[in-house]
C-alpha positions as CSV (number, residue, x, y, z in Angstrom):
1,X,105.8,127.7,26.4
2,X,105.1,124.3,28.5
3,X,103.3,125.4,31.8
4,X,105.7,124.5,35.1
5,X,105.5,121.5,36.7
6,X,105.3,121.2,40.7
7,X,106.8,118.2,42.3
8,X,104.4,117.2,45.2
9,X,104.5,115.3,48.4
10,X,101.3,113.6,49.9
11,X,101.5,113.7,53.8
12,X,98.8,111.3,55.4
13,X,95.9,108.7,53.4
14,X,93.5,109.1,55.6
15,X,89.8,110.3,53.7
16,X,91.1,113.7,53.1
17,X,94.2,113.0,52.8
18,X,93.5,110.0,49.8
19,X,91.4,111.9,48.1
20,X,94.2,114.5,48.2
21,X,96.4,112.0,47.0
22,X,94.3,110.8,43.9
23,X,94.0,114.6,42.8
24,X,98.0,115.1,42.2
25,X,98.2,111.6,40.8
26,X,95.4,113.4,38.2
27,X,96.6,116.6,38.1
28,X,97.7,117.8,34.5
29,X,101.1,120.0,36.3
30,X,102.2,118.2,39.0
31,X,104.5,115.1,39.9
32,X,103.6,113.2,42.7
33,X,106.9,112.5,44.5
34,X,106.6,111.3,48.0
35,X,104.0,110.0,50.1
36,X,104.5,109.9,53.7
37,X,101.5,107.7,56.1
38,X,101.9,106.5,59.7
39,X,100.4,103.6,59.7
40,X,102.9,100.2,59.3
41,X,100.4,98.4,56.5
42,X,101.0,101.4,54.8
43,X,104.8,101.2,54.5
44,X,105.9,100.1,51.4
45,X,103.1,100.3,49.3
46,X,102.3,101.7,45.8
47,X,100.6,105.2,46.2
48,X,98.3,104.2,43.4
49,X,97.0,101.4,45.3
50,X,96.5,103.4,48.5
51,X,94.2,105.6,46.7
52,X,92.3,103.3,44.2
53,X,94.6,104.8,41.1
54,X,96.7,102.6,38.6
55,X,100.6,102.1,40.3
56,X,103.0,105.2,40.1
57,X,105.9,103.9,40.9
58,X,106.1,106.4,44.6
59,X,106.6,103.6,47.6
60,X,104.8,105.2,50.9
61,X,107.2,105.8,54.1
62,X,107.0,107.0,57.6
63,X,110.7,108.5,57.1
64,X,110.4,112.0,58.0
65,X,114.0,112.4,56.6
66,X,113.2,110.5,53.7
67,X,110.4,113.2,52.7
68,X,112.8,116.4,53.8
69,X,115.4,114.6,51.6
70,X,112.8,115.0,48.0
71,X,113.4,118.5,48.4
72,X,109.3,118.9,46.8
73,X,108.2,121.9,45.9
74,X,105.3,121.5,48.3
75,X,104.1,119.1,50.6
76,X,100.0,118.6,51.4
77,X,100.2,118.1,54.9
78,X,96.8,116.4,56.3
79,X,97.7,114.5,59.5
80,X,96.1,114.1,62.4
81,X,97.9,116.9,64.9
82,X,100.3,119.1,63.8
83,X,104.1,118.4,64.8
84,X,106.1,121.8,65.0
85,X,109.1,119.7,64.1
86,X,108.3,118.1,61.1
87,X,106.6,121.3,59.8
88,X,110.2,123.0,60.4
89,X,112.4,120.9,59.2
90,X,110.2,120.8,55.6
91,X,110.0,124.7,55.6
92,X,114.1,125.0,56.5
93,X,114.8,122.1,53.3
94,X,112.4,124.8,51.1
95,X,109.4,122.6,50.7
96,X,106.4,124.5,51.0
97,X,103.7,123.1,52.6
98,X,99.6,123.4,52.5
99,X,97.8,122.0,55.1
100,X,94.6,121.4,56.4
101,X,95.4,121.5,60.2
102,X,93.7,124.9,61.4
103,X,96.9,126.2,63.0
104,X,98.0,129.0,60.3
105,X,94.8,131.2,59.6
106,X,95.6,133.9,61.8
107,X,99.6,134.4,62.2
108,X,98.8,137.3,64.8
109,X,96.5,135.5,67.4
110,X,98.9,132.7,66.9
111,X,101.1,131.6,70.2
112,X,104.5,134.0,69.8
113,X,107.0,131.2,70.2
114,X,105.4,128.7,67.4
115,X,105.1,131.5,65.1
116,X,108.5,133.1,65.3
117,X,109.8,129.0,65.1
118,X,108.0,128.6,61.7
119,X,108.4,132.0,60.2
120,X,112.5,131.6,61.2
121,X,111.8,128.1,59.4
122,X,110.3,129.8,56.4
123,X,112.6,132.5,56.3
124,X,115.8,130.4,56.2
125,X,114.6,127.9,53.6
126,X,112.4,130.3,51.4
127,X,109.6,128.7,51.8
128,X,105.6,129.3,52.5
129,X,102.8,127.7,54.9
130,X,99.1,127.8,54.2
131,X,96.2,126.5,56.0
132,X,93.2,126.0,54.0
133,X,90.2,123.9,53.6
134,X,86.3,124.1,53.1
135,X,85.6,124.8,56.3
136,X,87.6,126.8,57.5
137,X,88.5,128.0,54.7
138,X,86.7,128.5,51.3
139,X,83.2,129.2,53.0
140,X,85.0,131.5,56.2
141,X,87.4,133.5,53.9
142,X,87.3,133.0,50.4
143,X,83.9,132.9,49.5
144,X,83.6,135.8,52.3
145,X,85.7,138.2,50.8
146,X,84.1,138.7,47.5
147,X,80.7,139.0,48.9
148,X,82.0,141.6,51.1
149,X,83.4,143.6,48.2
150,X,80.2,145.0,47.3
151,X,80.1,147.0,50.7
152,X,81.2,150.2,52.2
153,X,79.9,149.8,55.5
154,X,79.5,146.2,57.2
155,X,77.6,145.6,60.3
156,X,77.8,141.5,60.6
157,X,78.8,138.4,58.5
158,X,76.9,135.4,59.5
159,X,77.6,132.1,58.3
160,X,75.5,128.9,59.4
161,X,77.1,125.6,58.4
162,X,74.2,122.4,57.9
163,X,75.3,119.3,58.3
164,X,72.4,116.4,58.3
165,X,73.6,113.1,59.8
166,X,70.8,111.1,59.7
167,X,72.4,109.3,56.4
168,X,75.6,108.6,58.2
169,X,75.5,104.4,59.0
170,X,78.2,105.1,61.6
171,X,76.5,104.2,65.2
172,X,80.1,104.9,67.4
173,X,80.1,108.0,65.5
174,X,76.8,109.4,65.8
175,X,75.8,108.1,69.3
176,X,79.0,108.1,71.2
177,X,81.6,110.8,69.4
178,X,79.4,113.1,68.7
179,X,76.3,113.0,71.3
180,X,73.4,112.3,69.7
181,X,70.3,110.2,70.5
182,X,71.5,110.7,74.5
183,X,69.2,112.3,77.4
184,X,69.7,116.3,76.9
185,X,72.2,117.5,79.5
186,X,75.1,119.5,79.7
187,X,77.0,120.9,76.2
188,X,80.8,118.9,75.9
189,X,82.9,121.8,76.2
190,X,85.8,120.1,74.8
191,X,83.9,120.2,71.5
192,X,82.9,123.8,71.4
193,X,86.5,124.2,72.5
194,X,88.1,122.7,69.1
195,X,85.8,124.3,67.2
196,X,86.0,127.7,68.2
197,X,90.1,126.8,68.0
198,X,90.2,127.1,64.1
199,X,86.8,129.4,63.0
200,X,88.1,132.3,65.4
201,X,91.3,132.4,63.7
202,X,89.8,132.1,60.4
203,X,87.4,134.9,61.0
204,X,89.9,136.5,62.7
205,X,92.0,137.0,59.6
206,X,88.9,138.3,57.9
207,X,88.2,140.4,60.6
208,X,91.7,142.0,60.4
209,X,91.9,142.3,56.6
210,X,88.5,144.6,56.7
211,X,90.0,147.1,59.0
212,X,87.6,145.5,62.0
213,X,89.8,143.5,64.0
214,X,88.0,141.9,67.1
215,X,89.3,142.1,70.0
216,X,87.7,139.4,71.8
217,X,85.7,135.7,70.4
218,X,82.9,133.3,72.3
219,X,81.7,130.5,71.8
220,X,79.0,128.8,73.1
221,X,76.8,125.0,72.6
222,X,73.7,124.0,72.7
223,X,71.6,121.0,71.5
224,X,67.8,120.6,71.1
225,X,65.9,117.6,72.0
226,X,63.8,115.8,68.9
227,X,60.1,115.6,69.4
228,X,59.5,112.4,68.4
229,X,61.1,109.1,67.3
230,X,63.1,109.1,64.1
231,X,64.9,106.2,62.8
232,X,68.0,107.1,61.1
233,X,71.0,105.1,59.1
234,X,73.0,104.7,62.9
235,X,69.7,103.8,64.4
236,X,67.2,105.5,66.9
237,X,66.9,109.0,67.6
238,X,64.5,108.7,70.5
239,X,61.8,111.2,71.8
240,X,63.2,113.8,73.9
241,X,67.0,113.0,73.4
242,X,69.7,115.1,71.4
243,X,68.5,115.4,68.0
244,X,70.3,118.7,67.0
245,X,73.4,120.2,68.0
246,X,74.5,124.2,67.6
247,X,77.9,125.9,68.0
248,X,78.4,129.5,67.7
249,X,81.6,131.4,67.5
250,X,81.2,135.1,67.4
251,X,83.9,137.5,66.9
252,X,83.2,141.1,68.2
253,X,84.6,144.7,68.3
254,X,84.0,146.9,71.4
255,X,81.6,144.4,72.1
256,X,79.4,144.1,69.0
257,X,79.2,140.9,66.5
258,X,81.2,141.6,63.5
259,X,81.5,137.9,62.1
260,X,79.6,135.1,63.6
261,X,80.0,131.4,62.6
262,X,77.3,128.7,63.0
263,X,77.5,124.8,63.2
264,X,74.6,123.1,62.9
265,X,74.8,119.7,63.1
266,X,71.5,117.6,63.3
267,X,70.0,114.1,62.8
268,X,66.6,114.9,62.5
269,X,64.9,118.5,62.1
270,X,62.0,117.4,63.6
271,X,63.2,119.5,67.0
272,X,61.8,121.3,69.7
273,X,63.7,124.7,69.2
274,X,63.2,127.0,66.1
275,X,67.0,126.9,64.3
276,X,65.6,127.1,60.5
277,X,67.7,124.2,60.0
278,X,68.0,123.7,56.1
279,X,69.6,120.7,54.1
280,X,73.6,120.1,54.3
281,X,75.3,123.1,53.1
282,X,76.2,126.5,54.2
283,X,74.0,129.7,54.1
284,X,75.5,133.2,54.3
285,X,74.7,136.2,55.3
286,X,76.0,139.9,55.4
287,X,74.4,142.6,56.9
288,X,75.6,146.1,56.1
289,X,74.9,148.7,53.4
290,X,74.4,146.1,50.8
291,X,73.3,143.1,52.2
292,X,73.4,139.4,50.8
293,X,72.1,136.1,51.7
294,X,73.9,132.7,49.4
295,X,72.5,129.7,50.1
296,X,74.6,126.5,48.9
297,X,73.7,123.3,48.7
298,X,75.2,119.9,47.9
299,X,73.5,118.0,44.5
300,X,74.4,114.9,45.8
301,X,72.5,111.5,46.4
302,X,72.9,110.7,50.8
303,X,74.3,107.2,49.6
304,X,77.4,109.1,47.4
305,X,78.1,111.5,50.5
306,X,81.3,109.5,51.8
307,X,82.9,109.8,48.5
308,X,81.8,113.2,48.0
309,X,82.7,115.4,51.2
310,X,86.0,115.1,51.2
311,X,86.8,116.8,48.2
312,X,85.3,120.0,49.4
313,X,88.8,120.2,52.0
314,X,91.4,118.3,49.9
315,X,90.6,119.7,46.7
316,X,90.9,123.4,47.7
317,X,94.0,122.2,48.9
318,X,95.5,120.4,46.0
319,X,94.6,124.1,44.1
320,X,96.3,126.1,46.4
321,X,99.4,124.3,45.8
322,X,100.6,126.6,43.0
323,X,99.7,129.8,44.6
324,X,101.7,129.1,48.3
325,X,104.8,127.5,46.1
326,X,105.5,130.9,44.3
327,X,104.3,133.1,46.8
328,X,106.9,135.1,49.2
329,X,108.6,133.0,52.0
330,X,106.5,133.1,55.3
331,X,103.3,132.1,57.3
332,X,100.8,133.4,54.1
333,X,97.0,133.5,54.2
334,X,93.9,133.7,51.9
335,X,93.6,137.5,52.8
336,X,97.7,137.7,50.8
337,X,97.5,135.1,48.3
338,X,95.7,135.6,44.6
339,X,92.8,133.8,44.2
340,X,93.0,129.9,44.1
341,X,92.8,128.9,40.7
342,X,91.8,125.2,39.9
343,X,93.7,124.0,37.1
344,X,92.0,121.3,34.9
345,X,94.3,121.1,31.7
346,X,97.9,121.3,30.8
């Protein structure tokens, strides 16, 4: 019996969202149907050539109605922002839709209105939502869950997040988005902010599936100045300015730490405070009856890392496609779906 086929839209090209696109051009069970982009040298254009692959035959368009009209099974949506009313009006045609926006980890700590507006949405066109990604995600839920199988009593799950930017040839990037190589000062709040946004909902969901739900989250910055000089690919890290960067989000019950998430983000290592900062990757930790520690790291040369990184967000997408399309109608989450499955033959 010939396995089902999904028809699939693409929503957004930008590096996620083409390397999202070049997966369901490849993948052996679905059709890639639609591809929706904002930008107007977009328009018109041959998905294959958006993404590097040979022509498909599926013309790009910024016609919301155009995409509802497909009637997909699913639609990957990886915009910047996340636009209630196109999410809707998808859901209420019966598309299904994974996404990458952090927005759907945790239906209960979501705000009541939006969440009664998409679940009325799902409800009426039988269809599912799903945020997913690496991280949030894989490394904040999926990989979490088994790890924590193994237990019967849990104290706290810690996960630290490396990222080394010292390869990144992206001066506005390094220097003037994210805050390195400036005199140490005061932590941007706006960027603890978005990132305690999507890890306390994804942790949150954990949190809840274990029987510990937290009842409160912080999150707090802090950076540490680099000891000496370091060249790097964006330029010079100077003596004394930011050369690391921490964020912690910490989930607790009845005031004690239950899951904790770390990013560390750094363009040298070479720093004045003591964060055991390790190469790009994620290390894990849980601490209970049977504790663990998983250390992962990334086998990949600094000059192939644009290409690589994201795949670790859109892939895990593309491979929950099947899953959220014949799952029940609603706002579903890693904790209620079966394992992801990658699918690499017919």
């Amino acid at each position: 019996m010939e396995a089902k086929r999904y028809r699939v839209v693409q929503w957004a090209t930008g590096n996620i969202g083409t390397k999202s696109l070049r997966a369901v051009i490849e993948h052996p069970r679905f059709d890639l149907v639609g591809l929706y982009v904002s930008a107007p040298d977009k328009v018109g254009k041959d998905a294959g050539a958006l993404c590097g692959a040979a022509p498909t035959g599926i013309i790009a368009t910024s016609s919301l109605a155009d995409i509802v009209a497909l009637k997909a099974d699913c639609v990957l949506y990886m915009r910047q922002g996340t636009d209630p009313d196109e999410l809707c009006a998808l859901l209420e045609a019966g598309t299904n839709i994974v996404t990458t926006r952090g927005d759907f980890h945790h239906p209960r700590a979501m705000d009541p209105a939006l969440r009664e507006r998409v679940e009325a949405a799902c409800a009426r066109g039988n269809s599912s939502i799903y945020s997913t990604g690496s991280s949030p995600g894989f490394i904040t839920e999926a990989l979490a869950i088994p790890l924590l199988s193994l237990a019967r009593r849990h104290d706290c799950l810690t996960i630290d997040e490396y990222a080394d930017m010292s390869s990144r040839d992206s001066p506005d990037m390094i220097f003037k988005i994210m805050g390195f190589g400036v005199p140490m000062g005061e932590f941007d709040q706006g960027k603890v902010d978005y990132v305690k946004h999507d890890f306390a909902a994804s942790l949150g969901q954990l949190a809840d599936a274990i029987g510990l739900p937290c009842d409160s989250f912080d999150a707090t910055g802090e950076m540490a100045a680099a000891r000496n000089d370091h060249h790097i690919a964006a330029g010079l890290i100077a003596a004394g300015s930011v050369g690391a960067m921490r964020i912690t989000v910490t989930g607790r019950r009845a005031g004690k730490p239950v899951v904790r998430f770390r990013a560390n983000w750094y363009c040298t290592d070479d720093i004045a405070e003591d964060w055991g900062l390790r190469a790009s990757g994620w290390k894990v930790l849980t601490e209970g009856d049977t504790p663990l520690e998983v250390a992962i790291t990334f086998p990949v040369a600094p000059e192939d890392y644009a290409a690589f990184t994201p795949g670790l967000t859109g892939h895990r997408a593309v491979n929950a496609v099947i899953a959220v399309c014949e799952a029940p109608a609603g706002i579903r989450t890693t904790t209620d779906l079966p394992q992801i499955m990658a699918q690499f033959g017919g």
